[in-house]
C-alpha positions, -999 to 999 in steps of 0.1 A, spaced: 0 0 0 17 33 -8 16 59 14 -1 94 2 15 128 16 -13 152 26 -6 187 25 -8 214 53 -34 232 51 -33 266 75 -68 291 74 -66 327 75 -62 327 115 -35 311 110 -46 280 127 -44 244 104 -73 228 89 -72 195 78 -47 181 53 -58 178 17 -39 153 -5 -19 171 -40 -39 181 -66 -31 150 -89 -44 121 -65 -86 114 -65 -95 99 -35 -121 73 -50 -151 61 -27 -168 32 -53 -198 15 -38 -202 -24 -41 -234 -41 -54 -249 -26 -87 -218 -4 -96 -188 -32 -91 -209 -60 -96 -242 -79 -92 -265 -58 -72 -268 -80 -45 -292 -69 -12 -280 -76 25 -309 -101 26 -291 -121 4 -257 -123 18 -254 -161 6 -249 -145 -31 -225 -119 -24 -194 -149 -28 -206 -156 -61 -213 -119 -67 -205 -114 -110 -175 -89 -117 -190 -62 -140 -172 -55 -178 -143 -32 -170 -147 -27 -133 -115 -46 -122 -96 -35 -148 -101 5 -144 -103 8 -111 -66 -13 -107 -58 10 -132 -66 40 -112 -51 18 -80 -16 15 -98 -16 55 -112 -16 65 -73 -52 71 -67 -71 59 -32 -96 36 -43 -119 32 -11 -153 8 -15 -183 24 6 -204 -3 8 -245 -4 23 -234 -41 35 -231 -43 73 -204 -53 95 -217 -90 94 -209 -90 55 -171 -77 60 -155 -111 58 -172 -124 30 -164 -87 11 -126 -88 15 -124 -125 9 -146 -116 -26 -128 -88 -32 -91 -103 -27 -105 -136 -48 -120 -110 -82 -84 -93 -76 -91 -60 -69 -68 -37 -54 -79 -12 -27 -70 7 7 -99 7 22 -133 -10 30 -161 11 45 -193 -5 57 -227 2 68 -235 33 42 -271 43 46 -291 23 19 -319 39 -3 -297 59 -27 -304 98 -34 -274 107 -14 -264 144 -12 -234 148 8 -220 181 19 -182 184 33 -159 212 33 -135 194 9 -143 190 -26 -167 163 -39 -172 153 -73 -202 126 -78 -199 105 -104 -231 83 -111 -226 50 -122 -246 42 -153 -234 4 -161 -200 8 -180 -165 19 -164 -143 37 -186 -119 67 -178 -135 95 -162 -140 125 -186 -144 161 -178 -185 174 -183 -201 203 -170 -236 194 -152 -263 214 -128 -258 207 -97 -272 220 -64 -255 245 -41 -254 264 -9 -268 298 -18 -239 326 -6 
């Protein structure tokens, strides 16, 4: 696992604020089930082993893995599911630095932060990520 230098961040009062990493490496949060592979609910955890690999999935995000970039999968499995994830995971051959469980389920996230987001939705085919300009919702100043 390579290690990724954050940079100092200091605000106007001259107190720091959290690190940020450089410019050139995306921290990537990729949910599980219906974006990697089979869309598989918690109340069918028996299926998640067997779970299908989705066209291009491996191969982009180990792309992205091996260019630098923090691939992190946000998953709405629980806890309970964790050992059967990794072991799927590290059997498909994906390559990763983290495994976050337990994301709310129901979709029509909106998340706020005071670091930058960019949502990508996932529409059934991974490819390279290309630059678009899209309406999206902000706080009003």
């Amino acid at each position: 696992m390579k290690k990724h230098d954050l940079k100092t961040i200091t605000g106007e009062d001259g107190k720091s604020l959290s690190p940020i990493l450089p410019e050139e490496i995306k921290n990537y949060l990729i949910d599980i089930d219906g974006t990697i592979c089979d869309d598989i609910p918690n109340e069918e955890p028996e299926r998640m082993e067997t779970a299908q690999v989705y066209p291009d999935a491996l191969e982009i995000l180990n792309k992205w893995f091996d260019e630098g970039h923090i691939i992190t999968f946000f998953t709405s499995r629980t806890e309970d599911h964790r050992k059967v994830t990794e072991a799927w995971l590290a059997k498909e051959g994906f390559k990763y630095q983290g495994l976050l469980m337990g994301k709310p389920r129901g979709g029509n996230y909106h998340w706020i932060d005071n670091h930058m987001v960019r949502a990508t939705r996932f529409k059934g085919k991974f490819t390279d990520l290309i630059m678009a300009n899209k309406n999206i919702e902000i706080f009003e100043d």
